[in-house]
C-alpha positions as CSV (number, residue, x, y, z in Angstrom):
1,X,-3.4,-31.9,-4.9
2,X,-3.2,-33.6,-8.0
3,X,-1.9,-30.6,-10.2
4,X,1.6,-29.9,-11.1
5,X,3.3,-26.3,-10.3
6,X,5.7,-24.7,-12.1
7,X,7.4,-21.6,-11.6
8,X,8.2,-19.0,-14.6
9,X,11.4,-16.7,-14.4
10,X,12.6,-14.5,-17.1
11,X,14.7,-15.5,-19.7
12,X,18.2,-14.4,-18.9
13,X,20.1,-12.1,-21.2
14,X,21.5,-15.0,-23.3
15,X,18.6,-17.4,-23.4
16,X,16.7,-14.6,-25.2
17,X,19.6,-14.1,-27.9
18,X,19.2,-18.0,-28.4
19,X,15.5,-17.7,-29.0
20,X,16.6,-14.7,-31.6
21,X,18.3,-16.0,-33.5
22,X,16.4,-19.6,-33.4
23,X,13.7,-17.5,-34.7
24,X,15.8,-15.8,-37.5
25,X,16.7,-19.6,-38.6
26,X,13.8,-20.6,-38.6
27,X,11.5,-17.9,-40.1
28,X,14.0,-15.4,-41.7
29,X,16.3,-16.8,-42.9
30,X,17.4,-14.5,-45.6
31,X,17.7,-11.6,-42.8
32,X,20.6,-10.7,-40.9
33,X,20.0,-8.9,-37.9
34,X,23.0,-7.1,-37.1
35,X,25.0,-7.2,-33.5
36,X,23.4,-4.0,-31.8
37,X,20.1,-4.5,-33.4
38,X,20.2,-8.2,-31.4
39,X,21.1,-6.4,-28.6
40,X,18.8,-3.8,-28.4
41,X,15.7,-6.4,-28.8
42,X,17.0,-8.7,-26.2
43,X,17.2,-5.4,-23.7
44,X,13.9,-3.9,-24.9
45,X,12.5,-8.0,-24.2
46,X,13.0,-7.5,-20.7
47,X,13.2,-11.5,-20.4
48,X,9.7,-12.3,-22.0
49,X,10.1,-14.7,-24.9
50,X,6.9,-13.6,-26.4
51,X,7.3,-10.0,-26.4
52,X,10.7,-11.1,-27.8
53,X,9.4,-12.8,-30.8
54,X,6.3,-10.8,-31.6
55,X,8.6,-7.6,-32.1
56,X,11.1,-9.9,-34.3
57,X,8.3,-11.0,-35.8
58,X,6.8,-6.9,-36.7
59,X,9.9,-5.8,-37.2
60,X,11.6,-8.7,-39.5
61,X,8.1,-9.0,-41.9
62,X,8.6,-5.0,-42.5
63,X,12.1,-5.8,-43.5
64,X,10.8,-8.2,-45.9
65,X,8.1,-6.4,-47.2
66,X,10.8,-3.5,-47.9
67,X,13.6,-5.5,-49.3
68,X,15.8,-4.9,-46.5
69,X,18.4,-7.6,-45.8
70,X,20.5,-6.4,-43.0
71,X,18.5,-4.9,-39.9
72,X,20.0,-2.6,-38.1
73,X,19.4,-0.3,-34.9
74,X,17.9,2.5,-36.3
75,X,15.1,0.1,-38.5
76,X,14.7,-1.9,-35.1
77,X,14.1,1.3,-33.7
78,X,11.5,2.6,-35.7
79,X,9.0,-0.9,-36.2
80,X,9.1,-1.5,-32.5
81,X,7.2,0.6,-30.2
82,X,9.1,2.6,-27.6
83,X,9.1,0.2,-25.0
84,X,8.7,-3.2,-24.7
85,X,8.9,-3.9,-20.9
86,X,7.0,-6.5,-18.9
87,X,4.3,-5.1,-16.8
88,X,1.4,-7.9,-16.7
89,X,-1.3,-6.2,-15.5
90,X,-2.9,-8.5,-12.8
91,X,-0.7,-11.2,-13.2
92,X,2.8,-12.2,-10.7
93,X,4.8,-9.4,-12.0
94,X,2.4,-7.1,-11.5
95,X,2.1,-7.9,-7.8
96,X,5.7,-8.4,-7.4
97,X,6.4,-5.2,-8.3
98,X,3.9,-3.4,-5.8
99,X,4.9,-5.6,-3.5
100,X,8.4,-4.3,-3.7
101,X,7.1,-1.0,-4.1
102,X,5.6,-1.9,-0.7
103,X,8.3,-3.2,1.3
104,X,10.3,-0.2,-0.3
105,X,8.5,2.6,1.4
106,X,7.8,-0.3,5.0
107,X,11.9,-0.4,5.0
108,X,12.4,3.1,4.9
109,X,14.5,3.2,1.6
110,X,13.4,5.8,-0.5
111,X,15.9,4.7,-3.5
112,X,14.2,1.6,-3.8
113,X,10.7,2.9,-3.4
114,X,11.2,5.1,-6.3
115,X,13.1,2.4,-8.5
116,X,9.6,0.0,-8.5
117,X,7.5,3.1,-8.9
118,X,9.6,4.2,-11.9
119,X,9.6,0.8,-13.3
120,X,5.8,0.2,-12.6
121,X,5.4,3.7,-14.6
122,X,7.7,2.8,-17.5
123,X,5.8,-0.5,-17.8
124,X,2.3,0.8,-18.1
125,X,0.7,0.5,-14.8
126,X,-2.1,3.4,-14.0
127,X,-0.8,6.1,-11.9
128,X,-3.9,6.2,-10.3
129,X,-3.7,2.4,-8.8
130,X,-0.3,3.5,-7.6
131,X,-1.7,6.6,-5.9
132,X,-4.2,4.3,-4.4
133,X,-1.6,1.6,-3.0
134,X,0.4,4.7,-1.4
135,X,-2.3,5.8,0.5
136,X,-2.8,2.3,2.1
137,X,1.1,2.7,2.9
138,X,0.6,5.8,4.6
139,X,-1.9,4.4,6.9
140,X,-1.0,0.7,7.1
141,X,2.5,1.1,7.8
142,X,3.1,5.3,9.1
143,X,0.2,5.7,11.0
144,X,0.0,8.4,13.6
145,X,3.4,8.6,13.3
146,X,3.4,11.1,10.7
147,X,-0.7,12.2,10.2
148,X,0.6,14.3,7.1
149,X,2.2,11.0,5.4
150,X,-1.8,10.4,4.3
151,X,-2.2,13.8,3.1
152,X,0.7,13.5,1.1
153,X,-0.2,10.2,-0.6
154,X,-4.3,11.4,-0.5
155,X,-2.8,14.6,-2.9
156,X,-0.4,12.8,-4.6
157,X,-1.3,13.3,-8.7
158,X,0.8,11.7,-11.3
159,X,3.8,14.0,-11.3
160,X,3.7,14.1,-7.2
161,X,3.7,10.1,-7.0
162,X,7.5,10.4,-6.6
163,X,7.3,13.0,-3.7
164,X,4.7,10.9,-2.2
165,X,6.9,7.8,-2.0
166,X,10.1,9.5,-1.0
167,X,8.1,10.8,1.8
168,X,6.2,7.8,2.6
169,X,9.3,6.1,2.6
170,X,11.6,8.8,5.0
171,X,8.4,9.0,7.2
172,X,9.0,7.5,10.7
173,X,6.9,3.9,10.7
174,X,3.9,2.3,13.3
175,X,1.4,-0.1,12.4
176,X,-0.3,0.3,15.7
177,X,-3.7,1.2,14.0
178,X,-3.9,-1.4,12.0
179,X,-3.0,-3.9,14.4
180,X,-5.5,-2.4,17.0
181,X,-8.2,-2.4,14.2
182,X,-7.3,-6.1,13.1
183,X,-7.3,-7.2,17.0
184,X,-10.8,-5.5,17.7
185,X,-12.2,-7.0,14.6
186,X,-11.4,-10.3,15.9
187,X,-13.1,-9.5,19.4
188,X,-15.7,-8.1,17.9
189,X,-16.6,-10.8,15.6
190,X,-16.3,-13.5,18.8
191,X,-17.8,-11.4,21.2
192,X,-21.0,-10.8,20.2
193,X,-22.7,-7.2,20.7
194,X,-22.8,-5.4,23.5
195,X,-25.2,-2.7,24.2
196,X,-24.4,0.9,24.7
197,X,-24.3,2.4,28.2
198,X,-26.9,4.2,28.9
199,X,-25.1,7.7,29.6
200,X,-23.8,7.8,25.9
201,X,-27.1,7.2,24.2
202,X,-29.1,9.9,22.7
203,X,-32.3,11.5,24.5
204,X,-34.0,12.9,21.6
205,X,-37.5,12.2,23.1
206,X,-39.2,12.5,26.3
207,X,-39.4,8.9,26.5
208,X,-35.7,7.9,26.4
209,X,-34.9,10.7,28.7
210,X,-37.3,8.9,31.3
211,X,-35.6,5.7,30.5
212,X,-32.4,7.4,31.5
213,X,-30.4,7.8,28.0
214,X,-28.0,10.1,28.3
215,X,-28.1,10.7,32.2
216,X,-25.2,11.7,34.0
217,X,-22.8,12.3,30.7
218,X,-20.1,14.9,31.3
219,X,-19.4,16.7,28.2
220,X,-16.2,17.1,28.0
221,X,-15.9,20.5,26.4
222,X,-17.0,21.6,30.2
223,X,-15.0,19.5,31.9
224,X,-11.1,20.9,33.1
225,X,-8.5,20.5,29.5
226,X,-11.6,19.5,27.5
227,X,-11.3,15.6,29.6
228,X,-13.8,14.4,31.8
229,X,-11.2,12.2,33.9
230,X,-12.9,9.0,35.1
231,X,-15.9,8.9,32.8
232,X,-15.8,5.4,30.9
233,X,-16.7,5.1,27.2
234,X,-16.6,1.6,26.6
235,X,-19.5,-1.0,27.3
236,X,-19.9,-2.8,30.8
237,X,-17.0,-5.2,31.0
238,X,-14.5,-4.0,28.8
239,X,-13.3,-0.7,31.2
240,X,-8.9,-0.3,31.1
241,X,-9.3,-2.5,27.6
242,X,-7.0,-1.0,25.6
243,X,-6.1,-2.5,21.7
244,X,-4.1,1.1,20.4
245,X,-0.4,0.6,21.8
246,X,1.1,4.1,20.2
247,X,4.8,3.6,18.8
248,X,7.3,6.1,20.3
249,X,8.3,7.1,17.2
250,X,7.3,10.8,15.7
251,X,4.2,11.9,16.6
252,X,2.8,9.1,17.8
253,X,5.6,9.4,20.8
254,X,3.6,12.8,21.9
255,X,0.1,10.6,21.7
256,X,1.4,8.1,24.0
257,X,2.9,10.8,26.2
258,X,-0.6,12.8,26.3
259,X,-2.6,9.0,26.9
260,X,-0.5,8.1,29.7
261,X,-1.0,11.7,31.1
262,X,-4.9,11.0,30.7
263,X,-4.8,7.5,32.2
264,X,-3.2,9.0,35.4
265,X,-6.2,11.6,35.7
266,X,-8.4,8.0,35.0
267,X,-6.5,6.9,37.8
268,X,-6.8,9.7,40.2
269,X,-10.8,10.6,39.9
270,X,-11.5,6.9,40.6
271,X,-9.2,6.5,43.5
272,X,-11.0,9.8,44.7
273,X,-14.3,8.4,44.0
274,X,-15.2,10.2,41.1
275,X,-16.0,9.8,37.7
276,X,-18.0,6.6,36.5
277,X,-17.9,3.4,38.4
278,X,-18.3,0.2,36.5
279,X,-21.4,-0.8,36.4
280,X,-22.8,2.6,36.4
281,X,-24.2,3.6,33.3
């Protein structure tokens, strides 16, 4: 509470030619760097004042050191490395950026999506932590609504990272799972544990069998359409609970068709008097 915050930005365009050229004043003097040498390093700065200054810094002591007293492009060119863009591994601009990548692909813009991955690439990131952010994307935000979406990402190697996010990113969107999944870890965690029903325990032995484990489950292989309609999965107390609300969008809109199709069956074999009554089991 007693701390002060403050929030960085980049150095714009012309704040970094002001710290040039404060530098050359200051340091070098007797060096001229020339108009589209200065202009080159404040683009290849990408608005960080120390990247800025350490490749003055390399590229105006070789100038020295070689007599040179004009730098131009092609000398800036060949004392600073290739690229010079801010990627700070673990720090705010590297989470901005995959957070963008992120929303991106969420937002269904696939232009976008590839513009962060690009510039994640270009600024060093490893593929292979890029690969591993798309495949929470295909399940966190796609879903059921496209099952290949996680194929796509799970295959996706360095050159397919672009395919992958295009894809990700045109592939129709539900977060159903992982709302269901954060809901039931909730219940769970305030609920306590419940014990199994007897019919979907093992029998392995003699003994369990005499206890009744396993009595009276329908396989559903058996059963008509592979469904034993009526029979109740979930512990005593928690039959009809439901926590997965399929989207109607892509497949998951066939998923919901199919569980509403099922729930009438439910329906049906208990207002008949079949299937397993609560309590039963």
């Amino acid at each position: 509470s007693r701390a002060t915050v403050y929030q960085l930005e980049s150095l714009s365009k012309e704040e970094t030619g002001e710290l040039i050229d404060r530098a050359m004043t200051r340091e070098f003097s007797e060096l001229t760097l020339n108009p589209e040498a200065r202009g080159i390093l404040i683009e290849l700065a990408d608005g960080d004042a120390r990247r800025c200054l350490n490749a003055l810094d390399v590229c105006c002591t070789m100038a020295r050191e070689r007599r040179i007293g004009t730098i131009d492009a092609a000398f800036l060119r060949k004392t600073t490395p290739a690229t010079l863009r801010r990627f700070d591994k673990g720090g705010d601009n590297f989470y901005d950026q995959i957070s963008a990548l992120h929303k991106s692909v969420r937002g269904s813009d696939p232009d976008a999506a590839l513009y962060w991955l690009m510039r994640m690439l270009d600024g060093g990131c490893d593929p292979r932590y890029i690969a591993r952010r798309l495949m929470r994307m295909s399940v966190e935000d796609i879903g059921l609504a496209d099952p290949r979406a996680m194929d796509v990402a799970v295959n996706a190697g360095d050159l397919a990272l672009g395919e992958a996010a295009v894809y990700l990113a045109c592939a129709p969107k539900s977060n159903a799972i992982e709302v269901a999944m954060n809901e039931l870890k909730d219940f769970i965690r305030s609920d306590g544990s419940r014990p199994v029903p007897m019919h979907l325990r093992n029998a392995p032995t003699k003994l369990m069998k005499d206890l009744g484990y396993k009595e009276g489950y329908r396989y559903a292989h058996d059963e008509p359409g592979a469904f034993a309609a009526g029979e109740i999965y979930l512990p005593e107390g928690l039959e009809g609970r439901r926590w997965y609300h399929p989207t109607d969008r892509g497949t998951e809109a066939r998923i919901a068709e199919k569980l509403r199709g099922l729930a009438e069956l439910n329906q049906a074999a208990w207002k008949a008097g079949k299937g397993r009554r609560r309590g039963q089991g």
